[in-house]
N, C-alpha and C positions, 0 to 999 in steps of 0.2 A: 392667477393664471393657471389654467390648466395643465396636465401631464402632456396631453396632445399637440397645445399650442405651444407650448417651450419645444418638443420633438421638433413639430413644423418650420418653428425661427432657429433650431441648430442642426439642420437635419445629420450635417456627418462630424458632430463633436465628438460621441462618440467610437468614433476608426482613431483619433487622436491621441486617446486620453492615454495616462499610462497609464500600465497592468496595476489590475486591484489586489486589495491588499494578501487574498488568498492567491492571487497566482504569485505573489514575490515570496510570500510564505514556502507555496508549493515549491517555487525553484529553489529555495534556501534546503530543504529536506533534501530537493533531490541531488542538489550538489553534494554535500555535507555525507549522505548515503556514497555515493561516487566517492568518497573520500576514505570510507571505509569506515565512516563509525553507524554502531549498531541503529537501529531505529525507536530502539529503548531509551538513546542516550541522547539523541537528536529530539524526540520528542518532552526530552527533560533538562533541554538547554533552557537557561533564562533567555535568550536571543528572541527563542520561541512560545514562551512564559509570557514571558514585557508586551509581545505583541498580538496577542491571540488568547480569549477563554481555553479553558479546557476542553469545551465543546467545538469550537472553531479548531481546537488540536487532531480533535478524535475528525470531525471532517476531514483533513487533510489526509488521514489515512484514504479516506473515500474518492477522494482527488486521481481521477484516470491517467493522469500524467504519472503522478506519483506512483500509484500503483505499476502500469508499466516499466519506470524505471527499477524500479523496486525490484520485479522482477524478470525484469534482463540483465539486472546484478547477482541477482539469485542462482540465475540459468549459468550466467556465466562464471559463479564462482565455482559452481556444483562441476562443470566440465571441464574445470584447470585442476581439478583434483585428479 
């Protein structure tokens, strides 16, 4: 069965599904950042190891969520100094 006719017989399974495994990644960075540990040290959690290559880590940087949150942490540490 094709890619088209599996679409056609579930057309809104996907609005359903849960978040993939890069956006539960991405929120784990960006909590874990929000927590105040560096991003040196978040990216060298085994949490983050166990679940994702090293290439799926180095994405996660590229991740627009993350980045944003990244830096409105940044913004905002720089202007409570």
């Amino acid at each position: 069965m094709g890619r088209f006719s599996q679409a056609l017989r579930k057309p809104f399974e996907s609005l359903f599904n849960r978040p993939g495994r890069e956006d539960q990644l991405a929120a784990y960075v960006i909590r874990e950042h929000g927590l105040g540990r560096s991003m040196d040290e978040i990216m060298d959690d085994p949490y983050l190891k166990n679940r994702a290559t090293e290439s799926q880590r180095r994405m996660l940087l590229e991740n627009p969520d993350v980045l944003k949150a990244i830096g409105k942490h940044t913004a905002q540490s720089a202007t409570d100094r």
